[in-house]
Structure formats: C-alpha cells, structure tokens
C-alpha positions in Angstrom: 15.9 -8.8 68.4 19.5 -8.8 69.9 21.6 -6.2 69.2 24.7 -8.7 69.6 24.5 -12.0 67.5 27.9 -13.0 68.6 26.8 -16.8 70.1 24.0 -17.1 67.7 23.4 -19.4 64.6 22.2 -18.0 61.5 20.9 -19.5 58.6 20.4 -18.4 55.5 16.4 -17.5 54.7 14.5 -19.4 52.3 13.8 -16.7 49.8 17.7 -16.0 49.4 19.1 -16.0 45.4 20.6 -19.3 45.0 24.3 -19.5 45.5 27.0 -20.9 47.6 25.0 -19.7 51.1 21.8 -21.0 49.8 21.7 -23.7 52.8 24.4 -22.1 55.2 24.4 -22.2 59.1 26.7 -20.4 60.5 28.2 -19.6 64.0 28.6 -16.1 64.7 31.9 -15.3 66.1 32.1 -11.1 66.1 29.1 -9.0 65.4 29.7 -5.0 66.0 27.8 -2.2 64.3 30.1 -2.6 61.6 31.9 -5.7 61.3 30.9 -9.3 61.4 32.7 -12.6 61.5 31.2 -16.3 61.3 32.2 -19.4 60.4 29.8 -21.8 58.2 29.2 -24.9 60.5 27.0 -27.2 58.3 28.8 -27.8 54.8 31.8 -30.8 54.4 34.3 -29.4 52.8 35.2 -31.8 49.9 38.9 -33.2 49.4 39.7 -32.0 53.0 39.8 -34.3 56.0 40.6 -33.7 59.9 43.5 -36.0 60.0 45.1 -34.6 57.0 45.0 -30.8 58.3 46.8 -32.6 61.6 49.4 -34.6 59.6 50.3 -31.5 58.1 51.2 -30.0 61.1 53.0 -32.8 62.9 50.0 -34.2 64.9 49.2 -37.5 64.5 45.2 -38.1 64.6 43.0 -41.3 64.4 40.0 -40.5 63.6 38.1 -39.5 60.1 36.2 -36.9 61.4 35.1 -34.2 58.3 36.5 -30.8 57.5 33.2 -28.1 57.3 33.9 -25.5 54.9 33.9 -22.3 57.2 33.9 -19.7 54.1 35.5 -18.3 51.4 37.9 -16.1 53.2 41.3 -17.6 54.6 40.8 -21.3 53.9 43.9 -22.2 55.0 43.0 -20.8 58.6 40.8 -23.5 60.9 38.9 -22.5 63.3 37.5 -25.1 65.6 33.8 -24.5 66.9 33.8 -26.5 70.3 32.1 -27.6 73.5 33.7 -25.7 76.6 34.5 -28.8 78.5 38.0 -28.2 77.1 39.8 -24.6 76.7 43.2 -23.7 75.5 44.6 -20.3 76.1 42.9 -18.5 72.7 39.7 -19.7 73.3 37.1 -17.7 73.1 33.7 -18.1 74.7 30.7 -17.9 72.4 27.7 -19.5 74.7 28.0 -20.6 78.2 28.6 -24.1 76.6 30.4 -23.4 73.2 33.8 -21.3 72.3 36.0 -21.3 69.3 39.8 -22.1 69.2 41.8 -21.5 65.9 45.2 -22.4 67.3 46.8 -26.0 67.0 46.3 -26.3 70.9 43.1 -27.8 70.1 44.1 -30.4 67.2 46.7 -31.9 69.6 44.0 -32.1 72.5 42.0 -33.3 70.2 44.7 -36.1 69.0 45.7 -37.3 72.5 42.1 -37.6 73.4 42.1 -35.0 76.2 39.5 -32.6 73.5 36.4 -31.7 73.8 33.1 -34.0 73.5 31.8 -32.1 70.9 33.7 -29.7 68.4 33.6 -28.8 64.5 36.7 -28.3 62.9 35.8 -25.4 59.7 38.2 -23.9 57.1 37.7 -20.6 56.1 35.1 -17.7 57.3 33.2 -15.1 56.4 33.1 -11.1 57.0 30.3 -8.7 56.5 32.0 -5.3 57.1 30.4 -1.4 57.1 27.1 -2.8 58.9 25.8 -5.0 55.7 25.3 -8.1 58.3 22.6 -5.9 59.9 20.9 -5.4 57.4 20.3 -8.6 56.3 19.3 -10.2 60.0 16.7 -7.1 60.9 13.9 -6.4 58.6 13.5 -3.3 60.3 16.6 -1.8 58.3 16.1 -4.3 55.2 16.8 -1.9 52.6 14.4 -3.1 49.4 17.7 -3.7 47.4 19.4 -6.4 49.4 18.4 -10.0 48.3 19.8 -11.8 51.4 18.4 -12.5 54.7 19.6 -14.5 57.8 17.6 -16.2 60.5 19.1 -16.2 64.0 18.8 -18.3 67.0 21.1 -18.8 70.2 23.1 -21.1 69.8 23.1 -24.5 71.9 24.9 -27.4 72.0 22.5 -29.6 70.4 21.6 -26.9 67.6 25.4 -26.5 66.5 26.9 -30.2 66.9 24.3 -32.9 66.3 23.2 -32.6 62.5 24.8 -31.0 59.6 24.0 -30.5 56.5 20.5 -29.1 54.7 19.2 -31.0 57.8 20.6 -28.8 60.1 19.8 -25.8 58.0 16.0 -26.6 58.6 16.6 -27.6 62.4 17.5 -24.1 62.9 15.1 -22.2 60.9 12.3 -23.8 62.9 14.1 -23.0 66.3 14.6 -18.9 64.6 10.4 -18.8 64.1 10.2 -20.2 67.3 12.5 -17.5 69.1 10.8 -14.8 67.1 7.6 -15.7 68.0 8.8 -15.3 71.8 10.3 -12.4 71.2 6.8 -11.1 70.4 5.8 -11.2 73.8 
C-alpha cells in the first residue's frame, strides 16, 4: 500500500456505520503521518448551485452545473477538483492529469470558457488529524475499536469526473480490489 494517498480516491468501505460518509468518494488532497485533507467528490450538495457561488462573487456563469458537497468543514470555502489542461497560479497538482484550485481564478476561467474540460466544483472538506486517516486506510494498523475504513485507488480522470453519486462510489471500490489484488504481486 502507498504510504502517500495524496492523488488517490477513497471511498468509504461497505461495512462502515451508517452516516453522512456511508457512500463518500473522496479526493485526497494532503496525506502526512499526521494530517489529512480531502474533499468529497460524489455528493450534490442541495440548495447550492455553480452559478450562484459565481454570482456571488461578481462572475457571471451560464451554465447549471451542480455544487458537490466537499465536507463538513469550511463550507463556505470551494475547492475546485480539475483536469490539468488549465492551471492558475494556486493550483496544485494531485495526478499527472488532475490538480485542485480553491481560488476564484478558476470560476472566471471557468465563466469565459477558457476552464478546464473536466472539473468539480465542492464546498467544504474534510480533516483527519494525529494519524486517524491511517488507520482507517491500512488494516495493518486497524486498531479493533475504529468502525471506519476507506478504500483507495489512484486517481484518473475517468474515475474522478465521469459518474457521481452511489454509482461512482461502487465504480471505485471495484477499481480499489482491483489495485489491491496487484499489489499482491
């Protein structure tokens, strides 16, 4: 298994306690020893929209694309998952292929039509600090009181942008038993 997930989507393992991340894939943005950042990639956030977010901030957009609830944590912050056929000056690469932007650089590329082909625009995030994130992706350290797990598999463009929802969730469960099974040999 990697030591760095940073790149990787993770979704949440069948067996988890049902709550909010019951069906969650997420994009791993950070992933030290001890601290861990994602963004949830596969749930519409509800009573949000693209074009409002822009209208708010002066930017007029024309399109009705969705709002993916990113987490819990700083929903007023978007962070825009994103092919790297376009980059503004805070992107960060995730993948040879995919970065994040969280500035408005993006939303007015985006606007003008000059963005990127594929991107995912998510408000909110999630953190896992003091090492829990590792215990839940490696059964090696699964310690027999945590009741959450996370599959993992690299990230790809196809993967992250072309289904959402619980059907993406199982898209990406079948590619993690896949990449674990290779990992075997």
């Amino acid at each position: 298994m990697p030591s760095d997930y940073r790149g990787y989507l993770i979704a949440a393992h069948p067996a988890n306690p049902s709550d909010a991340d019951r069906f969650a894939v997420m994009m791993m943005i950070n992933h030290t020893p001890d601290y861990s950042f994602a963004v949830q990639i596969n749930r519409i956030a509800e009573n949000h929209d693209l074009t409002t977010i822009c209208e708010n901030l002066g930017i007029s957009l024309d399109t009705q694309d969705p709002v993916y609830h990113g987490g819990n944590i700083g929903i007023g912050r978007v962070h825009v998952i994103h092919s790297l056929d376009w980059e503004g000056l805070t992107t960060i690469p995730l993948t040879d292929d995919i970065g994040v932007t969280n500035d408005i650089s993006i939303l007015a590329a985006i606007s003008t039509g000059e963005g990127p082909d594929f991107y995912r625009a998510c408000a909110g995030h999630h953190v896992w600090t003091q090492g829990k994130f590792n215990y839940q992706i490696d059964p090696r350290n699964y310690p027999s009181d945590e009741k959450i797990r996370w599959e993992a598999v690299p990230a790809t463009l196809e993967n992250t942008f072309i289904d959402d929802g619980i059907i993406q969730w199982k898209q990406v469960l079948e590619e993690s038993a896949c990449f674990q099974v290779s990992s075997w040999f």
